[in-house]
mmCIF file of the N, C-alpha and C atoms, coordinates in Angstrom:
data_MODEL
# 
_entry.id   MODEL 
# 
loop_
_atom_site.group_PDB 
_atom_site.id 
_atom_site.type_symbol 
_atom_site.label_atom_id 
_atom_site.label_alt_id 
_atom_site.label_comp_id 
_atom_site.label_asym_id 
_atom_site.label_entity_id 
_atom_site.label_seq_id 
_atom_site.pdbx_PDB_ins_code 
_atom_site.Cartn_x 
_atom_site.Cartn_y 
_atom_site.Cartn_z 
_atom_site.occupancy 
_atom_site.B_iso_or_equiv 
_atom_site.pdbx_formal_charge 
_atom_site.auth_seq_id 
_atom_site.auth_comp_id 
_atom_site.auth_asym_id 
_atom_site.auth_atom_id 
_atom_site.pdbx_PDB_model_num 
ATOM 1   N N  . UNK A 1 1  ? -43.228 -17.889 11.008  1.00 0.00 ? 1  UNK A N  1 
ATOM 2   C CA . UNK A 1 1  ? -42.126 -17.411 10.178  1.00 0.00 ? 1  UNK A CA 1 
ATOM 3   C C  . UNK A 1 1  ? -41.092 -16.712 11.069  1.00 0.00 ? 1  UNK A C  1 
ATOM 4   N N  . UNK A 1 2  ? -39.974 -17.022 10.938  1.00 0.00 ? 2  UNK A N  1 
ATOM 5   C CA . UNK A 1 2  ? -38.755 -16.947 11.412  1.00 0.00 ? 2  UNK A CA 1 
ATOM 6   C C  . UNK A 1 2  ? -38.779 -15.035 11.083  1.00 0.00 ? 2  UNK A C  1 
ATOM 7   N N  . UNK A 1 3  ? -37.720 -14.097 12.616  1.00 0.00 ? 3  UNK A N  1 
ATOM 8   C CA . UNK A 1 3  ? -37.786 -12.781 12.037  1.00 0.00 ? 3  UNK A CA 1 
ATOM 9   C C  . UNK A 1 3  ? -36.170 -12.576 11.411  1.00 0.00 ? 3  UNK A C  1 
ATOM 10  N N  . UNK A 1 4  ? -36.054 -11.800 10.237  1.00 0.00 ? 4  UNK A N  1 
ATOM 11  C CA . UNK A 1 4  ? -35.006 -11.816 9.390   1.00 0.00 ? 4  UNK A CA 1 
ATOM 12  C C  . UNK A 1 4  ? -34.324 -10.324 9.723   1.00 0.00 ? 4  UNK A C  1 
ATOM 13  N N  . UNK A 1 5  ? -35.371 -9.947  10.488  1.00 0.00 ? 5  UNK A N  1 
ATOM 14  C CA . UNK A 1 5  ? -34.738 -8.571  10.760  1.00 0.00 ? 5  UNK A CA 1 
ATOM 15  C C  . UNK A 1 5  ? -33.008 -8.010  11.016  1.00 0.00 ? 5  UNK A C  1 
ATOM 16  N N  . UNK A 1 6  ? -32.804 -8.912  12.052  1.00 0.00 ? 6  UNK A N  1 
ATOM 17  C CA . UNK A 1 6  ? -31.321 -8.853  12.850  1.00 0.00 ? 6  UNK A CA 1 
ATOM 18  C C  . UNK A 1 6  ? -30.238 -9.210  11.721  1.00 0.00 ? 6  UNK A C  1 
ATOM 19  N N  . UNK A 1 7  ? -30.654 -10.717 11.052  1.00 0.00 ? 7  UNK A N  1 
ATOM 20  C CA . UNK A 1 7  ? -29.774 -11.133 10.594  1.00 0.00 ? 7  UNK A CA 1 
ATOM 21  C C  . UNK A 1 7  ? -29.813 -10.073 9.037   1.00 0.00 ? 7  UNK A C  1 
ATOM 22  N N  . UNK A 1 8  ? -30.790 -9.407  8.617   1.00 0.00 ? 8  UNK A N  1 
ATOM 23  C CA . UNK A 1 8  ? -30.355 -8.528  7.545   1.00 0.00 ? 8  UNK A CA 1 
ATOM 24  C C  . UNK A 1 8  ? -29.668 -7.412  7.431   1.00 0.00 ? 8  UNK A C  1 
ATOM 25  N N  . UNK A 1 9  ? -29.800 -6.969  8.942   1.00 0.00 ? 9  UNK A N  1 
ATOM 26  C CA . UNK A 1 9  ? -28.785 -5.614  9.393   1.00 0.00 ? 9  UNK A CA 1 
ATOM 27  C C  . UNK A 1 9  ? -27.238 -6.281  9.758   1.00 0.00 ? 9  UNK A C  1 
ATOM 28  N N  . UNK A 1 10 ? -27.403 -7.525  10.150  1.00 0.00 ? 10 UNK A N  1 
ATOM 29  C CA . UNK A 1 10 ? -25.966 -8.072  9.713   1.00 0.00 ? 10 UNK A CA 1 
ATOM 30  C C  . UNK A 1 10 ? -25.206 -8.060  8.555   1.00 0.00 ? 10 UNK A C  1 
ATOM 31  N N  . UNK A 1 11 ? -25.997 -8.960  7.871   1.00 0.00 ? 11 UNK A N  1 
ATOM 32  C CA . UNK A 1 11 ? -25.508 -8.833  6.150   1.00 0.00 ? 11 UNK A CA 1 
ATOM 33  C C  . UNK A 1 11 ? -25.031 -7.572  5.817   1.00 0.00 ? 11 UNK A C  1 
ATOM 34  N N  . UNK A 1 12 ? -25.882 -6.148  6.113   1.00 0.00 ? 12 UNK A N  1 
ATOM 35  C CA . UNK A 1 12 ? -25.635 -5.275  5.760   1.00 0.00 ? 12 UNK A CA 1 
ATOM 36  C C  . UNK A 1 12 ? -24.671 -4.656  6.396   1.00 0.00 ? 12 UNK A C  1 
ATOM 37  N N  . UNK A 1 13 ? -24.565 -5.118  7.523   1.00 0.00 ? 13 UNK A N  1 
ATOM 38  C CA . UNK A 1 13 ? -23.113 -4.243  8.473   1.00 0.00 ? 13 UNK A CA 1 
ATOM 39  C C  . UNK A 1 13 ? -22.239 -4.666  7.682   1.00 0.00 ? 13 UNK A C  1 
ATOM 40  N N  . UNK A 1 14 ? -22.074 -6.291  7.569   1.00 0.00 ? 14 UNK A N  1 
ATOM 41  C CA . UNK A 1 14 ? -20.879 -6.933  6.975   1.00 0.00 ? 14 UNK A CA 1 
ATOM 42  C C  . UNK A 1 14 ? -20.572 -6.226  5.438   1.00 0.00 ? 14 UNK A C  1 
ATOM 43  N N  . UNK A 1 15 ? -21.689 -5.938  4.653   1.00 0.00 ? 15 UNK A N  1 
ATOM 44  C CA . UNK A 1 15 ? -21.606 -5.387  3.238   1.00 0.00 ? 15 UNK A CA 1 
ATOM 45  C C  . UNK A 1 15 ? -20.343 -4.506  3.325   1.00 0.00 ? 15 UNK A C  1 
ATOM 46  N N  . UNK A 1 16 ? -20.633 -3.445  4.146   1.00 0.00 ? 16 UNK A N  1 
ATOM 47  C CA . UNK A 1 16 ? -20.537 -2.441  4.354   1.00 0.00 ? 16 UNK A CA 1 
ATOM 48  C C  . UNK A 1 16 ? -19.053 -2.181  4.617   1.00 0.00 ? 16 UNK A C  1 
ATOM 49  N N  . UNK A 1 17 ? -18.345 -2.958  5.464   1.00 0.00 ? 17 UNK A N  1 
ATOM 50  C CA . UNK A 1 17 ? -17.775 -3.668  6.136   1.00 0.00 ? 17 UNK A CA 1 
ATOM 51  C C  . UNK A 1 17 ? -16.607 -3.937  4.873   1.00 0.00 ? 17 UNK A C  1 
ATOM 52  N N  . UNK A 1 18 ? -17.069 -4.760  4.008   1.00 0.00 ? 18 UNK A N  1 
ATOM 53  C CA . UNK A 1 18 ? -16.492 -5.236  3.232   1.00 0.00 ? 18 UNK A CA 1 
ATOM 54  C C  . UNK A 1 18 ? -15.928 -4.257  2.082   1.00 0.00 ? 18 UNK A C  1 
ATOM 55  N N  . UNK A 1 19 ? -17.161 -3.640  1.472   1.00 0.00 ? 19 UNK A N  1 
ATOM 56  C CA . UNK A 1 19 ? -16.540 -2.430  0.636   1.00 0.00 ? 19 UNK A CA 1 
ATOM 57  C C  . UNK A 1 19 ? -15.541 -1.491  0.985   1.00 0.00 ? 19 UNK A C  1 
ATOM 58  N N  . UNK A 1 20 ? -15.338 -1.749  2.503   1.00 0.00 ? 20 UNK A N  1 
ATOM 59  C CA . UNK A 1 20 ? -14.512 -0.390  3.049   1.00 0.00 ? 20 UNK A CA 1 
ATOM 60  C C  . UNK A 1 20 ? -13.268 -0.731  3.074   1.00 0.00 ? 20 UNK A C  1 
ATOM 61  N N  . UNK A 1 21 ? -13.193 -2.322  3.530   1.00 0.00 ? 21 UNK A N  1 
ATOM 62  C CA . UNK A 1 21 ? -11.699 -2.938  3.078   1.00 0.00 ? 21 UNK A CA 1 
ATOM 63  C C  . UNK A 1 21 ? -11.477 -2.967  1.768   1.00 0.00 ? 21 UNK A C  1 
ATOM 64  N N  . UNK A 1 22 ? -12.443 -3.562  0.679   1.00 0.00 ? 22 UNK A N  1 
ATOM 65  C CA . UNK A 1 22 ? -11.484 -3.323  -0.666  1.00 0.00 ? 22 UNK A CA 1 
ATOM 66  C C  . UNK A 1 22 ? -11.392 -1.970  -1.056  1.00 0.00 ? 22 UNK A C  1 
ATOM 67  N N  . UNK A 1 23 ? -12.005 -0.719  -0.851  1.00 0.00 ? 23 UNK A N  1 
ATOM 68  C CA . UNK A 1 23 ? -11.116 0.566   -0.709  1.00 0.00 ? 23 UNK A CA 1 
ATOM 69  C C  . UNK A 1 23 ? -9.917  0.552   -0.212  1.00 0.00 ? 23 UNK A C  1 
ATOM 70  N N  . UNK A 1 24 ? -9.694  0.457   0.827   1.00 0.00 ? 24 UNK A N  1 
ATOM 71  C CA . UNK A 1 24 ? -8.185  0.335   1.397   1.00 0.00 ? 24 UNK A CA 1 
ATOM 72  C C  . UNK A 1 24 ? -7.391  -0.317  1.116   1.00 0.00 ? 24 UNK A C  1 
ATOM 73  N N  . UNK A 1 25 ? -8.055  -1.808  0.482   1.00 0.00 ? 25 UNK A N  1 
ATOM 74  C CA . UNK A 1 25 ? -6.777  -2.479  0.044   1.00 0.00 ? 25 UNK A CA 1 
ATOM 75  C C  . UNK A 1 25 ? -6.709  -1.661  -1.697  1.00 0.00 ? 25 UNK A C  1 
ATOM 76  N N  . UNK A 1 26 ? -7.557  -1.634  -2.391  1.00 0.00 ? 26 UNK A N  1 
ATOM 77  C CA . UNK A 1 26 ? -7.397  -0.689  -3.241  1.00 0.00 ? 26 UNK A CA 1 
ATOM 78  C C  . UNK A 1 26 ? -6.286  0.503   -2.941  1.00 0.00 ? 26 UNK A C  1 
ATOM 79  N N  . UNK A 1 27 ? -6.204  1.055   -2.527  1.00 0.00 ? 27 UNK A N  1 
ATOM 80  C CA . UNK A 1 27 ? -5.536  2.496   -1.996  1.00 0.00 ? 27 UNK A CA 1 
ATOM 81  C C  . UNK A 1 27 ? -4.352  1.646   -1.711  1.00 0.00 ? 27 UNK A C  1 
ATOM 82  N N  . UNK A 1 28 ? -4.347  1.033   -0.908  1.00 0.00 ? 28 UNK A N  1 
ATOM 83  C CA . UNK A 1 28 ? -2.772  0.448   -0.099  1.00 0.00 ? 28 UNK A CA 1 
ATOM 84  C C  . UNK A 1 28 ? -2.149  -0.157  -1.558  1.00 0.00 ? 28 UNK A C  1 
ATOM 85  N N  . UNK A 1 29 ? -2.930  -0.517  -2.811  1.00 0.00 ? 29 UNK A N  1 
ATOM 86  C CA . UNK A 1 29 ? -2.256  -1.236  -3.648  1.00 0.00 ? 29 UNK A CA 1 
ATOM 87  C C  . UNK A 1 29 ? -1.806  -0.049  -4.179  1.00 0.00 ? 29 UNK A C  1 
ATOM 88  N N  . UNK A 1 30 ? -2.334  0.636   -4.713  1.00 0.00 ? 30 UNK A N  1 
ATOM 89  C CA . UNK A 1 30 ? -1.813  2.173   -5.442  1.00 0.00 ? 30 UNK A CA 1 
ATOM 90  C C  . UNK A 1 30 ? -0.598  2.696   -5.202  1.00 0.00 ? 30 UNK A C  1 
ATOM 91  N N  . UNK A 1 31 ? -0.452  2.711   -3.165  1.00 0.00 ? 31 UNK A N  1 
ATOM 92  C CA . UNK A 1 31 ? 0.499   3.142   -2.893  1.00 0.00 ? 31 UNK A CA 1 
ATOM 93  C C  . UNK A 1 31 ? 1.719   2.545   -2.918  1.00 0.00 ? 31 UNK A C  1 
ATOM 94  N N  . UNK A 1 32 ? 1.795   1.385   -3.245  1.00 0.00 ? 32 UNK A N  1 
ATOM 95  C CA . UNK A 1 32 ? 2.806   0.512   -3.586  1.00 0.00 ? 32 UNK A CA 1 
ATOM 96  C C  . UNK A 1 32 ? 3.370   0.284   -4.187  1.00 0.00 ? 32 UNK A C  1 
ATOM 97  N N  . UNK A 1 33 ? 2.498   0.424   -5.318  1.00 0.00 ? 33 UNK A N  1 
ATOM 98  C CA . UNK A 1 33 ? 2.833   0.542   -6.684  1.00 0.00 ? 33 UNK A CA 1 
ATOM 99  C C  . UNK A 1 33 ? 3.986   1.996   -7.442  1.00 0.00 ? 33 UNK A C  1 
ATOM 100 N N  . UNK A 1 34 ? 3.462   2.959   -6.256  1.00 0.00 ? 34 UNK A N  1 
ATOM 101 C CA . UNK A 1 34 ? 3.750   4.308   -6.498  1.00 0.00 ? 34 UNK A CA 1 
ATOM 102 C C  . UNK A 1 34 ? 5.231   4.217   -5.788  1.00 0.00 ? 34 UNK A C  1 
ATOM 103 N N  . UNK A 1 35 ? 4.893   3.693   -4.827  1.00 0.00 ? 35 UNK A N  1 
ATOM 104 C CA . UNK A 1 35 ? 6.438   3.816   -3.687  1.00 0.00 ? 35 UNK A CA 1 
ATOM 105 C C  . UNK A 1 35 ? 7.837   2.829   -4.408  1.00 0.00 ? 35 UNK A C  1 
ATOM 106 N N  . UNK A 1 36 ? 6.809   1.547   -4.988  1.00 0.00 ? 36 UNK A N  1 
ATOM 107 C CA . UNK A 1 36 ? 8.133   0.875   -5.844  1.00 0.00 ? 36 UNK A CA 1 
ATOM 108 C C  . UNK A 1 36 ? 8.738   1.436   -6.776  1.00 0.00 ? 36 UNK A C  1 
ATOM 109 N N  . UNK A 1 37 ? 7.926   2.834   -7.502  1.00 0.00 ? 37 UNK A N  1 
ATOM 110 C CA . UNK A 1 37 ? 8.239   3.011   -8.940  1.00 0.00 ? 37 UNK A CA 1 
ATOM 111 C C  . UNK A 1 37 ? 9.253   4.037   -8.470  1.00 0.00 ? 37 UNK A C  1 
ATOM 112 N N  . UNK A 1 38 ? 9.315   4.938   -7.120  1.00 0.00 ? 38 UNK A N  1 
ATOM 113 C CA . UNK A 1 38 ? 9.976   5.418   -7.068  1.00 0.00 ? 38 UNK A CA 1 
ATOM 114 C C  . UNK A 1 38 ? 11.617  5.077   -5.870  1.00 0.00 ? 38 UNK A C  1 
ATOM 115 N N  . UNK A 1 39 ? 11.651  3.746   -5.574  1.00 0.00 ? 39 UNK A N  1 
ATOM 116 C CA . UNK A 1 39 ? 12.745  3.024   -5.024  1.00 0.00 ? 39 UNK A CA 1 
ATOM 117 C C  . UNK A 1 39 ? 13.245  2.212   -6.180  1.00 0.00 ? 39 UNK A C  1 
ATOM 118 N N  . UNK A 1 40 ? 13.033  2.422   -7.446  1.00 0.00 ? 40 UNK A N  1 
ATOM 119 C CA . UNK A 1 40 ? 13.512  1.537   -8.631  1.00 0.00 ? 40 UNK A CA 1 
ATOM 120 C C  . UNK A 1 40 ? 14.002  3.109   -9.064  1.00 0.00 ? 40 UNK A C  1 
ATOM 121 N N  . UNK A 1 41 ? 13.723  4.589   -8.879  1.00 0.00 ? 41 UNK A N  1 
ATOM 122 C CA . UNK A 1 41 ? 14.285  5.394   -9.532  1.00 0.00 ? 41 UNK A CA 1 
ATOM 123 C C  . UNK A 1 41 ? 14.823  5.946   -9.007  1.00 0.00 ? 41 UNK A C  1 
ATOM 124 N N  . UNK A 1 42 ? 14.691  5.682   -7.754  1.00 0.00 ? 42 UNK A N  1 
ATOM 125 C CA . UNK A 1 42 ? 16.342  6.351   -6.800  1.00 0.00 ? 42 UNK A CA 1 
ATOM 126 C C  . UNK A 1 42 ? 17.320  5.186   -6.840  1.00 0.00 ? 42 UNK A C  1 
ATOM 127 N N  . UNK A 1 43 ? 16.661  3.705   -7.490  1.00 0.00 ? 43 UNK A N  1 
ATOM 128 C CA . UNK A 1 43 ? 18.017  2.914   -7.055  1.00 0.00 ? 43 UNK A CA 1 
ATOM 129 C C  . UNK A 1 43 ? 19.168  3.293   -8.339  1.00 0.00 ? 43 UNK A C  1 
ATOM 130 N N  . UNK A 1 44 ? 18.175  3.445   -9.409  1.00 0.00 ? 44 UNK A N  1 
ATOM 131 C CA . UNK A 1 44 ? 18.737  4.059   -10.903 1.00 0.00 ? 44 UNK A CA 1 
ATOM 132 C C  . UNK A 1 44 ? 19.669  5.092   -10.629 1.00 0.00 ? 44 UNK A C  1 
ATOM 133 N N  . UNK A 1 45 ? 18.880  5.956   -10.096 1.00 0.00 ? 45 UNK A N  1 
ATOM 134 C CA . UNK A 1 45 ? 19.348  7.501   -9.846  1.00 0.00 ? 45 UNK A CA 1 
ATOM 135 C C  . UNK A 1 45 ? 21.110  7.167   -8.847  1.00 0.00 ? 45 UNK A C  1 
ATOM 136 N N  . UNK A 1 46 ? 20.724  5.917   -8.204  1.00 0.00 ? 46 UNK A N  1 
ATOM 137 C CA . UNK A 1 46 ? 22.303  6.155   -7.079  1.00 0.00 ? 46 UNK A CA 1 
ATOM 138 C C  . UNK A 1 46 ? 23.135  5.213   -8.028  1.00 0.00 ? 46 UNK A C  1 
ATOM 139 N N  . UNK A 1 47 ? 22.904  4.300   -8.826  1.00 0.00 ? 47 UNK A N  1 
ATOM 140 C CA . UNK A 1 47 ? 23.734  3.553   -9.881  1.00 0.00 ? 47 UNK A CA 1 
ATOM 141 C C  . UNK A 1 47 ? 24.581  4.559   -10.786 1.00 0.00 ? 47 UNK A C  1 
ATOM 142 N N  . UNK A 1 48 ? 24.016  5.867   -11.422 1.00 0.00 ? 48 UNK A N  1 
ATOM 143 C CA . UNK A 1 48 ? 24.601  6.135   -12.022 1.00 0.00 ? 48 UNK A CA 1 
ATOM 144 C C  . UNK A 1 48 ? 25.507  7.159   -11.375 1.00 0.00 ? 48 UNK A C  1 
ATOM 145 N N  . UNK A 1 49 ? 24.938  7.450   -10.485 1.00 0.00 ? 49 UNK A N  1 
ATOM 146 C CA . UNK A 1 49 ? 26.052  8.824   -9.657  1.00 0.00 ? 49 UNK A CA 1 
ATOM 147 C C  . UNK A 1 49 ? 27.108  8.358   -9.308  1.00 0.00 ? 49 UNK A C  1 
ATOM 148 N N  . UNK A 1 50 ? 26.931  6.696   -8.382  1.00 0.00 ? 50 UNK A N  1 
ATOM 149 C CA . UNK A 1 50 ? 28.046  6.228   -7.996  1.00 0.00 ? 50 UNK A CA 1 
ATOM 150 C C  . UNK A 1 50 ? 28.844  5.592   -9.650  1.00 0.00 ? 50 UNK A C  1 
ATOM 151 N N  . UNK A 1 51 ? 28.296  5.550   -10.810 1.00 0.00 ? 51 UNK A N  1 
ATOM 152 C CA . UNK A 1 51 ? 29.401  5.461   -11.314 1.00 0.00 ? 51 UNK A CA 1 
ATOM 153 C C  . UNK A 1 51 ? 29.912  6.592   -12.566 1.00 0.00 ? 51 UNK A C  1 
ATOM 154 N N  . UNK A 1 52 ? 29.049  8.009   -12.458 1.00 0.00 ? 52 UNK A N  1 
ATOM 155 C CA . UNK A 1 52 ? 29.862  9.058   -12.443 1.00 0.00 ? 52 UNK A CA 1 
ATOM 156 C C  . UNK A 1 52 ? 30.910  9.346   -11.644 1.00 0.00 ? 52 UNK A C  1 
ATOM 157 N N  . UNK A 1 53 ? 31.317  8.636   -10.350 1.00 0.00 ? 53 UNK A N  1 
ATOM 158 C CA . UNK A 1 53 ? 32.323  9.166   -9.082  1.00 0.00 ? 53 UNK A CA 1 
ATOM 159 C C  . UNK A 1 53 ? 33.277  8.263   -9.558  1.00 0.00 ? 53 UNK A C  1 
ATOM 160 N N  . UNK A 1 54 ? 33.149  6.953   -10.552 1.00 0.00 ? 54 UNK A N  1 
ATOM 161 C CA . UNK A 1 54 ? 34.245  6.553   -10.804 1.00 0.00 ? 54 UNK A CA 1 
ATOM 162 C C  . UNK A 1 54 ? 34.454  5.135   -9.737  1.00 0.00 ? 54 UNK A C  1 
ATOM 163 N N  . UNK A 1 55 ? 33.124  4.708   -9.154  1.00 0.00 ? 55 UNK A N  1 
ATOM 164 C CA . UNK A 1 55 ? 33.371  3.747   -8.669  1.00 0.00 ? 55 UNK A CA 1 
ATOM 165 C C  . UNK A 1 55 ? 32.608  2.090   -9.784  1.00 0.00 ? 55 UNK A C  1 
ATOM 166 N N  . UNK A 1 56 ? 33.950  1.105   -9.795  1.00 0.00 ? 56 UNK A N  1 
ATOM 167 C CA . UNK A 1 56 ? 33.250  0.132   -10.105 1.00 0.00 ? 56 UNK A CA 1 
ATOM 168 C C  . UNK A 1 56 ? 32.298  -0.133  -9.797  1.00 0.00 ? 56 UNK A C  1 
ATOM 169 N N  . UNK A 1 57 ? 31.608  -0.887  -8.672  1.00 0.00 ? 57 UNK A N  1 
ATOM 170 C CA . UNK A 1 57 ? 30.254  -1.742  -7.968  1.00 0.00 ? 57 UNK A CA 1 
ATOM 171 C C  . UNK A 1 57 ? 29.530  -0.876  -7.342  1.00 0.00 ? 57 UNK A C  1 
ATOM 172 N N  . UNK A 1 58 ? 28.318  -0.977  -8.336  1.00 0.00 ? 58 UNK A N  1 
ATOM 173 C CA . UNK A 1 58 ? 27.541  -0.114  -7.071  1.00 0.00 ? 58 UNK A CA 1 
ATOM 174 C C  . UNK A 1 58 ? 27.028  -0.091  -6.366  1.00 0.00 ? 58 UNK A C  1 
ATOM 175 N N  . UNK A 1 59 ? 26.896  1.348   -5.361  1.00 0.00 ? 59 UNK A N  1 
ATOM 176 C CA . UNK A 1 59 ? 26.679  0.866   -4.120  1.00 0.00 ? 59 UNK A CA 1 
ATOM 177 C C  . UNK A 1 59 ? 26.226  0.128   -3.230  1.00 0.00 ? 59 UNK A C  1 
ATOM 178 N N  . UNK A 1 60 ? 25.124  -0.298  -3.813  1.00 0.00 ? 60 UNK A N  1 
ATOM 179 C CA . UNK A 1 60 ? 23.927  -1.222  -3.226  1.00 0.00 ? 60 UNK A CA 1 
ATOM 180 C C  . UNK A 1 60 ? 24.186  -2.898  -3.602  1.00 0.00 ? 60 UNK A C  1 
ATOM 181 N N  . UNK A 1 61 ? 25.530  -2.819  -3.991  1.00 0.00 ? 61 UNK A N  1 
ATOM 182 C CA . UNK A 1 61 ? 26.126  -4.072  -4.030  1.00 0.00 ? 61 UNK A CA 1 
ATOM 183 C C  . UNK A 1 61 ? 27.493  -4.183  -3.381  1.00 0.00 ? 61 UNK A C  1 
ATOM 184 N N  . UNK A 1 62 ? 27.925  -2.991  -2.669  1.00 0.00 ? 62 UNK A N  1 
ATOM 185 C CA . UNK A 1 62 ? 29.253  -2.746  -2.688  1.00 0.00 ? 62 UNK A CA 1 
ATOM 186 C C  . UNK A 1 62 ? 29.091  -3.583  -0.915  1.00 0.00 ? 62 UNK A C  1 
ATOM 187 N N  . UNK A 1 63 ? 29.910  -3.963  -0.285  1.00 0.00 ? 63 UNK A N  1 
ATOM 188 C CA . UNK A 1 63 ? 30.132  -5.023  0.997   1.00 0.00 ? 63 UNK A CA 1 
ATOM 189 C C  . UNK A 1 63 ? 30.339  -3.869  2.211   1.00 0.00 ? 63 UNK A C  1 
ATOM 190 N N  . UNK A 1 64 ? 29.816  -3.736  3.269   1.00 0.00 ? 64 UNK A N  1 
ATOM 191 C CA . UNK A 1 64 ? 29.750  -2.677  4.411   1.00 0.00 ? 64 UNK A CA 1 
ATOM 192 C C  . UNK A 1 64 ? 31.020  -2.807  4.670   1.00 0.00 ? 64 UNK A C  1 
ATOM 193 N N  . UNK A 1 65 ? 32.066  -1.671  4.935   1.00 0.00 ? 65 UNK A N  1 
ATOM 194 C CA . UNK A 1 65 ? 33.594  -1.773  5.568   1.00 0.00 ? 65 UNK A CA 1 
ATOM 195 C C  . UNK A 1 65 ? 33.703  -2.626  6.615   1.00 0.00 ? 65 UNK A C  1 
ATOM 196 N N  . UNK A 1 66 ? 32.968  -2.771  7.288   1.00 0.00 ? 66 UNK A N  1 
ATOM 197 C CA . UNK A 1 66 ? 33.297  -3.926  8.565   1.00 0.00 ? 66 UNK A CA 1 
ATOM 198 C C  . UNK A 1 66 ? 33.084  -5.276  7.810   1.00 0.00 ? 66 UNK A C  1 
ATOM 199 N N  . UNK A 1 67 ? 33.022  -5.606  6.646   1.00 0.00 ? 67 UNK A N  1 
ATOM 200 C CA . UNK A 1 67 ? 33.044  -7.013  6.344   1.00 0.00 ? 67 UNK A CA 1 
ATOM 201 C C  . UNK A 1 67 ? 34.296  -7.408  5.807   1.00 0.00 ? 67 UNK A C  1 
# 
């Protein structure tokens, strides 16, 4: 009989291994989620200031002066 020893502390490294990435990708998704919600509320937040100032287009559509 073949020894299973090695190759079961493999499996288990790899287990191990594995749970630790879908934590992180877990976490990395969270933070993404969190970081978009708040670049959708500063883009809000600069839409309306720039058109409290009285400008048509806003900014984040408006063409860089050198163009």
């Amino acid at each position: 009989m073949s020894d299973l020893g090695p190759i079961e502390e493999r499996i288990a490294h790899l287990e191990r291994v594995s749970d630790e990435l879908s934590e992180v990708v877990a976490r990395q998704d969270a933070d993404i989620a969190r970081l978009t919600r708040r670049v959708e509320m500063l883009l809000a937040r600069e839409v309306e200031r720039s058109l409290d100032q009285g400008a048509t287009i806003p900014l984040g559509d408006q063409k860089p002066p050198h163009w």
